[in-house]
ZADREN-75829 format. One record per residue (C-alpha): residue number from 1; z, y, x. Coordinates in Angstrom, 1 decimal. Layout:
N
+-----+--------+--------+--------+
! num !      Z !      Y !      X !
+-----+--------+--------+--------+
! NUM !      Z !      Y !      X !
...
+-----+--------+--------+--------+
This chain:
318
+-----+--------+--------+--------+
! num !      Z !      Y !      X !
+-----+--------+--------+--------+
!   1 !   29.5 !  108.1 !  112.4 !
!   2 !   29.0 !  107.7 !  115.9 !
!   3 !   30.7 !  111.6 !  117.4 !
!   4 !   29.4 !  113.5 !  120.8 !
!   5 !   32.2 !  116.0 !  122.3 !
!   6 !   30.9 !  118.7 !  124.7 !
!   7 !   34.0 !  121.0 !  126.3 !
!   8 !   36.9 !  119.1 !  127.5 !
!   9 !   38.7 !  122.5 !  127.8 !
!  10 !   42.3 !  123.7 !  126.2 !
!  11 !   40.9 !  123.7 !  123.1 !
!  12 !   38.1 !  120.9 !  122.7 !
!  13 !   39.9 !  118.6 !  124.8 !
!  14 !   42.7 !  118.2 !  122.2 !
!  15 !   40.0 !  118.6 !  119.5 !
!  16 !   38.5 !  115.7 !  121.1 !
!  17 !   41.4 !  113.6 !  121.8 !
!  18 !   42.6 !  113.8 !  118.0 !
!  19 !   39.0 !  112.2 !  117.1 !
!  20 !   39.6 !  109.4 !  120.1 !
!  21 !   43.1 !  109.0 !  118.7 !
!  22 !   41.6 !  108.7 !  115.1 !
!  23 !   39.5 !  105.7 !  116.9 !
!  24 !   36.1 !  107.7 !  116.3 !
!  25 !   33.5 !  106.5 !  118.3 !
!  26 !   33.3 !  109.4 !  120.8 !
!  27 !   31.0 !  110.3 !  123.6 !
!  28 !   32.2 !  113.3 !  125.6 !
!  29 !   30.6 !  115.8 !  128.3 !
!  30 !   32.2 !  117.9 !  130.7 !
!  31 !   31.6 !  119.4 !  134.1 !
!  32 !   35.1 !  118.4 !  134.8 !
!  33 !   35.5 !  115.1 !  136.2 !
!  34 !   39.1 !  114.6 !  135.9 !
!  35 !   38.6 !  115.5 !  132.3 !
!  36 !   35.9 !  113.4 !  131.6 !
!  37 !   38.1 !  110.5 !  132.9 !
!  38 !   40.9 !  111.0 !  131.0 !
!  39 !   38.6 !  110.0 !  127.5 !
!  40 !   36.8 !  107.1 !  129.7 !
!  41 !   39.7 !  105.7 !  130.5 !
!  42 !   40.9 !  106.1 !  126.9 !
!  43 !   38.2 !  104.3 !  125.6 !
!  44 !   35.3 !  107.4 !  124.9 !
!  45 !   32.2 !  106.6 !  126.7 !
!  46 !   30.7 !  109.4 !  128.6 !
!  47 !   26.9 !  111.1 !  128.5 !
!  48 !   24.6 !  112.0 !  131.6 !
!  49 !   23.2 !  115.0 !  129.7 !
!  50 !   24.0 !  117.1 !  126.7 !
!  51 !   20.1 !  115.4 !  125.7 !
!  52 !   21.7 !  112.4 !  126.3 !
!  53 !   24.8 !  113.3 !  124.0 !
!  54 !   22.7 !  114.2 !  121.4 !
!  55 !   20.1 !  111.4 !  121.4 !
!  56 !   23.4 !  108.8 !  121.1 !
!  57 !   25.3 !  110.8 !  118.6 !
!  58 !   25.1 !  111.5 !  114.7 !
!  59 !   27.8 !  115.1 !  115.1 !
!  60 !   27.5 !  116.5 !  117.9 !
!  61 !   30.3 !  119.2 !  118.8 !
!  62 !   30.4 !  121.7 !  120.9 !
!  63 !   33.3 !  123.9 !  122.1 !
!  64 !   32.6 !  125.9 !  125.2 !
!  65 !   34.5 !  129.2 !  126.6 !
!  66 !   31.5 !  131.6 !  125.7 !
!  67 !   28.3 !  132.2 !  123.3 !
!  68 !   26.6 !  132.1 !  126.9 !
!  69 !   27.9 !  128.9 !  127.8 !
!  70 !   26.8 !  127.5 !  124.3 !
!  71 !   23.5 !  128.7 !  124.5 !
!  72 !   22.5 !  127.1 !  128.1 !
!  73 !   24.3 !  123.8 !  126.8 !
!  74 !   22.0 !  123.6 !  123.3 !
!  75 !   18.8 !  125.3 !  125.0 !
!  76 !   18.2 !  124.1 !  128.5 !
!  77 !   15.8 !  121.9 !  129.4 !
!  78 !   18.0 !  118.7 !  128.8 !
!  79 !   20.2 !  120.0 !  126.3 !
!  80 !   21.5 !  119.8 !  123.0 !
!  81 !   18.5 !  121.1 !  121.4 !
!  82 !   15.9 !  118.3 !  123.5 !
!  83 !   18.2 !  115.4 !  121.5 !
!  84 !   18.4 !  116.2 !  118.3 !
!  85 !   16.4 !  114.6 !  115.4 !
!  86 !   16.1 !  114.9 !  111.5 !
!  87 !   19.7 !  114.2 !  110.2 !
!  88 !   21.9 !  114.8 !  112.9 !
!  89 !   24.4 !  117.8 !  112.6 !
!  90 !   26.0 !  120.4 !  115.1 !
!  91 !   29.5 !  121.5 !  114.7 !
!  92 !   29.7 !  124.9 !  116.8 !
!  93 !   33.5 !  124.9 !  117.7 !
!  94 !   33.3 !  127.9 !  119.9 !
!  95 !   34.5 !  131.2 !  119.1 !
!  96 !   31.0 !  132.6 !  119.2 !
!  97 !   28.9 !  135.8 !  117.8 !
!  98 !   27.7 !  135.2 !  114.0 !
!  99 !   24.4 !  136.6 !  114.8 !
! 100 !   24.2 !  134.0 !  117.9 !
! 101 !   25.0 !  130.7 !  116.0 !
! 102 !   22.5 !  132.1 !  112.9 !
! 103 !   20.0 !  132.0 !  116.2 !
! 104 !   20.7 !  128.5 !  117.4 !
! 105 !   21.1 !  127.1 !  114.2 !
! 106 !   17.5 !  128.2 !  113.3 !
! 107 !   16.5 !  126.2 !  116.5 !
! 108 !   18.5 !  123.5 !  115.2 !
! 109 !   17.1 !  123.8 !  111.7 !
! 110 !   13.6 !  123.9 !  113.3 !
! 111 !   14.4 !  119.7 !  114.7 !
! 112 !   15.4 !  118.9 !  111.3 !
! 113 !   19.3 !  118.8 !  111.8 !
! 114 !   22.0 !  120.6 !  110.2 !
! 115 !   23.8 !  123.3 !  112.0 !
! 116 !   27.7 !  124.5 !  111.0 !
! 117 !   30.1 !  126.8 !  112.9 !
! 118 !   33.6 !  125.6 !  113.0 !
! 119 !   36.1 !  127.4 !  115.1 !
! 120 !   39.5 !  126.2 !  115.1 !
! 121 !   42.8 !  129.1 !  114.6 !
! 122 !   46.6 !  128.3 !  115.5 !
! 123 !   46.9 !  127.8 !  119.0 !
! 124 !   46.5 !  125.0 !  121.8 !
! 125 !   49.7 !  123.4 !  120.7 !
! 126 !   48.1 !  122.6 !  117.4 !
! 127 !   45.3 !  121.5 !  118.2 !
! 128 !   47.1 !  118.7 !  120.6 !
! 129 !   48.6 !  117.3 !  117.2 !
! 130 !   45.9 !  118.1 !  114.6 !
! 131 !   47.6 !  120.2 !  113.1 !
! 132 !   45.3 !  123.5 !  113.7 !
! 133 !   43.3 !  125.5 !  111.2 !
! 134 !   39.3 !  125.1 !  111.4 !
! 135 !   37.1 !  127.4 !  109.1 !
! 136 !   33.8 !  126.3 !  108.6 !
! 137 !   30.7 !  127.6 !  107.4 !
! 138 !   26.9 !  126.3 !  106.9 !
! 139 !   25.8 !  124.5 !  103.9 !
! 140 !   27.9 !  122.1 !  101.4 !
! 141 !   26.1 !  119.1 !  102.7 !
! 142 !   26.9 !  119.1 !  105.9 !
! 143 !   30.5 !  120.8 !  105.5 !
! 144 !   30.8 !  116.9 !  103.4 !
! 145 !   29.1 !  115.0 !  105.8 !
! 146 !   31.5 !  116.4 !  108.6 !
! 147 !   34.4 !  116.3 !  107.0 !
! 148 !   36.1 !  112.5 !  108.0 !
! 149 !   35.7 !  114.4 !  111.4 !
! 150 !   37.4 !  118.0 !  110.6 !
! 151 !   40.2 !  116.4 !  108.9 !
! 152 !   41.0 !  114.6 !  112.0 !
! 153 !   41.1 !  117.5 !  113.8 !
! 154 !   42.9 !  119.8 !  111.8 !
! 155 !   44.9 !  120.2 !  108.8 !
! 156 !   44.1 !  122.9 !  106.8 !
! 157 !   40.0 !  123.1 !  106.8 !
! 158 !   38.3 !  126.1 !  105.0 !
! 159 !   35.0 !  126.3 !  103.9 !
! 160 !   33.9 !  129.7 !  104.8 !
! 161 !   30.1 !  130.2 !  103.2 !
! 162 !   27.0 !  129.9 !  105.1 !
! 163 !   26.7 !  129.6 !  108.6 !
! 164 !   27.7 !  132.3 !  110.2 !
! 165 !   30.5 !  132.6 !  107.7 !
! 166 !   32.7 !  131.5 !  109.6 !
! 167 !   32.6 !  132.6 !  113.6 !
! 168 !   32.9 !  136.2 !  111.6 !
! 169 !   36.4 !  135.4 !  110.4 !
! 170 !   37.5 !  133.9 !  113.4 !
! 171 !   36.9 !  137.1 !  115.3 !
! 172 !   38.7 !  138.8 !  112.5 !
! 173 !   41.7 !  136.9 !  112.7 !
! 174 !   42.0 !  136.8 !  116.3 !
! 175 !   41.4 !  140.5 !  116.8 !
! 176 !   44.5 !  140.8 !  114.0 !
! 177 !   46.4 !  138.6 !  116.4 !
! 178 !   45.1 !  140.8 !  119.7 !
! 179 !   46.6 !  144.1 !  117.3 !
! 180 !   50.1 !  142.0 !  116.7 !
! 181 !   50.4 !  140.4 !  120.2 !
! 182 !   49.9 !  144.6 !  121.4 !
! 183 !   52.6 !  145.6 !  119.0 !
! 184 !   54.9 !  143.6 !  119.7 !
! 185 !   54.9 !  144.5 !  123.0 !
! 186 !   56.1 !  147.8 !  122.1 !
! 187 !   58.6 !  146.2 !  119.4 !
! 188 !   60.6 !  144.3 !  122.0 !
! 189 !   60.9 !  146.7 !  124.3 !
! 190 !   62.2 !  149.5 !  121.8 !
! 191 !   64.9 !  146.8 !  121.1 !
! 192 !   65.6 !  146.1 !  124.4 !
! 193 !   65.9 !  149.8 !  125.7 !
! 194 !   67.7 !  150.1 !  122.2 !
! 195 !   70.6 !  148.1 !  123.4 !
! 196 !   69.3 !  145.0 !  120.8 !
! 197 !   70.0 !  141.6 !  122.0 !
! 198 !   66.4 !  139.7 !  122.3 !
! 199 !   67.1 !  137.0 !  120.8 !
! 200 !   69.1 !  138.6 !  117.7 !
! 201 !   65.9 !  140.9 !  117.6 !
! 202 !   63.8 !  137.4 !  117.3 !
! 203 !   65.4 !  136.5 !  114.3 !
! 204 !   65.5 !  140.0 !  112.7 !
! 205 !   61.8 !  140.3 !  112.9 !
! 206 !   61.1 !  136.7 !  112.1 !
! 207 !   63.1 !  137.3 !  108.6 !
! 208 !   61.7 !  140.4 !  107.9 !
! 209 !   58.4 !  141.9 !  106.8 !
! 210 !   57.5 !  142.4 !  110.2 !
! 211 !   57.1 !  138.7 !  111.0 !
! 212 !   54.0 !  137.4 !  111.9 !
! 213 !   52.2 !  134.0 !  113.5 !
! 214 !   51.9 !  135.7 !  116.5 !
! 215 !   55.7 !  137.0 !  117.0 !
! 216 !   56.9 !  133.2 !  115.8 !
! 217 !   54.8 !  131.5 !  118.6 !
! 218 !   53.8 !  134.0 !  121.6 !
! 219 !   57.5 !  135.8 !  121.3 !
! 220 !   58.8 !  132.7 !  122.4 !
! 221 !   56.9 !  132.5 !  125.7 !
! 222 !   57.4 !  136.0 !  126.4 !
! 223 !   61.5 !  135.8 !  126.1 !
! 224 !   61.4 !  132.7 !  128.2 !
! 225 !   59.0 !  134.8 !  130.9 !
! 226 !   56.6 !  131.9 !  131.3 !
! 227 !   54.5 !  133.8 !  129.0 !
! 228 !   52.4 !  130.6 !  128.7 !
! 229 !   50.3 !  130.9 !  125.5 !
! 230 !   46.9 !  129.0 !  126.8 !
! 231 !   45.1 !  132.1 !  126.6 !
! 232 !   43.9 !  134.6 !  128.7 !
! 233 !   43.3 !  138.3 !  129.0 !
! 234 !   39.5 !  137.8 !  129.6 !
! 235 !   39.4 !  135.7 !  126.6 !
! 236 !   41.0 !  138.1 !  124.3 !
! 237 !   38.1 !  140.8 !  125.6 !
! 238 !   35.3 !  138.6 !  124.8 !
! 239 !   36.8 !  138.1 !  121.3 !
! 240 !   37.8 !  141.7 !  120.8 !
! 241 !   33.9 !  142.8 !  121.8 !
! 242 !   32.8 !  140.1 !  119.5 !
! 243 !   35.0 !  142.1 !  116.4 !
! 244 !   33.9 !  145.0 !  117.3 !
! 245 !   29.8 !  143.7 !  117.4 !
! 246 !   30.8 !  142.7 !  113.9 !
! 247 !   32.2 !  146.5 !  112.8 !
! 248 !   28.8 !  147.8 !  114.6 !
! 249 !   26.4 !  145.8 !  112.6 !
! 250 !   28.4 !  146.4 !  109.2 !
! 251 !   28.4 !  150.0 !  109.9 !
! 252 !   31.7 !  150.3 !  110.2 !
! 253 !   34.0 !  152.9 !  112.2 !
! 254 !   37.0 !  151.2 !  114.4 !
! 255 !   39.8 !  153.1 !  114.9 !
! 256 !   42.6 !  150.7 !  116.1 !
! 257 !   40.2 !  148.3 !  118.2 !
! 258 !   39.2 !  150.4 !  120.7 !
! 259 !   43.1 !  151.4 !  121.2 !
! 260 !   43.5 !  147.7 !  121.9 !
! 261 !   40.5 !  147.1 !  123.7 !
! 262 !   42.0 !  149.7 !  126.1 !
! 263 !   45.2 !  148.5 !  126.5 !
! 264 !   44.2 !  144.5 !  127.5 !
! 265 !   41.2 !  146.4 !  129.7 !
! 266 !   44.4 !  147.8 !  131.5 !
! 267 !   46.4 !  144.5 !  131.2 !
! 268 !   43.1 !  142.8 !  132.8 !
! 269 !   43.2 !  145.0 !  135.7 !
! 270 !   47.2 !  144.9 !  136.3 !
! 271 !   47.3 !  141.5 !  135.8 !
! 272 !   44.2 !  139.5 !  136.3 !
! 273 !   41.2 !  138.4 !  134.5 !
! 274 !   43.4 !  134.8 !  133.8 !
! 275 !   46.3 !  136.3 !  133.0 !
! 276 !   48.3 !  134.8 !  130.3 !
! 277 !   47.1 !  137.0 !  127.3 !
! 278 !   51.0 !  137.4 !  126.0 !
! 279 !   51.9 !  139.2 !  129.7 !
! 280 !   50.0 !  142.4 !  128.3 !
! 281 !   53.8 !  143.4 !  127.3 !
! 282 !   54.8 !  143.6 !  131.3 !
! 283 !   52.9 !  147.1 !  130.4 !
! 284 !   56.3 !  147.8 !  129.2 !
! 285 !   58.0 !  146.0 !  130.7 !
! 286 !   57.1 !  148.1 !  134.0 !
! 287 !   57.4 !  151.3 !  132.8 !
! 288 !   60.9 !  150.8 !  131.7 !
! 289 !   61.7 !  148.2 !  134.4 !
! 290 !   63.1 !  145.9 !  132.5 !
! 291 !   62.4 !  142.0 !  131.2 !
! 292 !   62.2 !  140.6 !  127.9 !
! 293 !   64.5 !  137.8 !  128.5 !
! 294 !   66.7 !  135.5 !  126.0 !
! 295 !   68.0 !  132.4 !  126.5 !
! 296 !   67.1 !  129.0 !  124.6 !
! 297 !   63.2 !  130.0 !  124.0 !
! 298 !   60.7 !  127.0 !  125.4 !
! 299 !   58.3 !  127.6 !  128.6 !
! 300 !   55.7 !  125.9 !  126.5 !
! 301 !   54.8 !  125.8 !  122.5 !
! 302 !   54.9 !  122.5 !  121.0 !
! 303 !   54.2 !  121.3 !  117.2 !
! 304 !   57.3 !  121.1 !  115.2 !
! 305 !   55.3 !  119.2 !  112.4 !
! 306 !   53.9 !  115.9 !  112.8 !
! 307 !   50.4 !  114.8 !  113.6 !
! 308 !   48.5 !  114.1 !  110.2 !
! 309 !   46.6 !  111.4 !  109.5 !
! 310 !   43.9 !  113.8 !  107.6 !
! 311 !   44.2 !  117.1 !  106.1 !
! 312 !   47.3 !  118.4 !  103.8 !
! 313 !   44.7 !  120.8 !  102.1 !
! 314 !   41.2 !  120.9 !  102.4 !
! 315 !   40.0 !  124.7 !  100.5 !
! 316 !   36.2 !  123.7 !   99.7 !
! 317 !   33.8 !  126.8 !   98.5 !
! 318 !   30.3 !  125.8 !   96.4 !
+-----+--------+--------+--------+
């Protein structure tokens, strides 16, 4: 299976570099040079085109910062859409709107492909050692036909439903994450103020039933003060209004995501659009000017398990 890779980002560039590493034949795109070079160099070849990509390439991937972004890369004039042909598929690896990737993959459908959304969940640290989460949804056929691929990518791989499937729990689980990341903010600063030492307070939650992904990985950052998760503030806004486009078309009423929404609006203003997304808890930390500091947690998140050779546990779904 020959494999094209368009977003060399945080995200797909780790994505990709697991498949290069894997010894997939890869083509990549990217408007970053430097980041194109890195996977020449490596041994990926490179496309003119995202029409080019496509024309070369059996799966073609895509995993680009917005659903705007996507679309211009699948529907302009020499995009992804212009290459394809009966029994290619597209792996959407965006965080994208459901109702935008049911769009495109009728446009996809409509050149006799396959299309399948397949966002990724654990963090850029994961991804870098294929260790990483990756729902997918779309039809049986191609969730098979993609699978060598997704399993060396990630590690646990989930197949969601039909397409659409799963960009809707993606949101879901990163708008939980957005609800925990906000809480904890308050959390550690209660401590603090409390007279708690930080990193006793780590543990206490860690052991207990308040423990969550989030507080094992981003609580780390934020007591070292780097605060370097690989995610911004602008990025958890697109994915909280994506949620929240979810709740509006199911009919349902939000209470707690609009609280949220607020409170990262206000971290976005304080702080900057590119903000590190765990820095929404210098909210409190200004108002009680104070830090969230203990000693021996890392600047950076890295893996503690090993890269995998294909997945632990693949969950399949008829």
């Amino acid at each position: 299976m020959k494999i094209g890779f368009i977003g060399l980002g945080n995200v797909g560039g780790k994505l990709a570099g697991s498949l290069l590493r894997q010894g997939f034949d890869l083509t990549v795109r990217d408007l970053d040079a430097g980041a194109v070079q890195a996977f020449l160099d490596g041994g990926a070849q490179v496309a003119d085109s995202p029409k080019a990509l496509a024309e070369a390439c059996d799966l073609i991937i895509t995993c680009l910062p917005s659903p705007a972004i996507s679309a211009a890369v699948m529907e302009d004039a020499d995009g992804v859409l212009a290459g394809l042909a009966p029994g290619k598929l597209w792996l959407e690896m965006s965080t994208t709107d459901e109702a935008e990737v049911k769009r495109l993959g009728a446009l996809v459908a409509a050149k006799g492909a396959t299309a399948m959304d397949a966002p990724v969940s654990g963090g850029c640290h994961r991804a870098a050692t294929g260790n990483i989460a990756i729902f997918v949804g779309g039809a049986r056929a191609g969730f098979e036909a993609a699978l060598p691929a997704l399993t060396a990518m990630g590690r646990r791989i989930l197949h969601c439903g039909p397409l659409g499937s799963a960009s809707v729990l993606k949101v879901v689980t990163n708008y939980l994450a957005s609800v925990h990341l906000a809480a904890l903010g308050e959390a550690l600063t209660v401590s603090k103020q409390a007279g708690m030492d930080l990193a006793t307070a780590y543990e206490a939650i860690r052991l207990s039933s308040g423990n969550s992904f989030v507080h094992e990985t981003e609580s780390q950052v934020i007591l070292n003060g780097s605060y370097n998760i690989n995610f911004t503030m602008d990025l958890v806004l697109k994915d909280m209004g994506l949620f929240e486009a979810v709740a509006a078309r199911a009919g349902v009423p939000l209470e707690i995501s609009p609280l949220v929404s607020g409170i990262f609006k206000d971290g976005q203003a304080r702080y900057g659009a590119r903000a590190w997304s765990s820095m929404i808890v210098k909210r409190h930390e200004d108002a009680c000017a104070t830090d969230l500091r203990a000693p021996g947690f890392p600047a950076e998140l890295e893996d503690s398990e090993p890269e995998q050779a294909g997945a632990e546990a693949v969950v399949r779904r008829a």
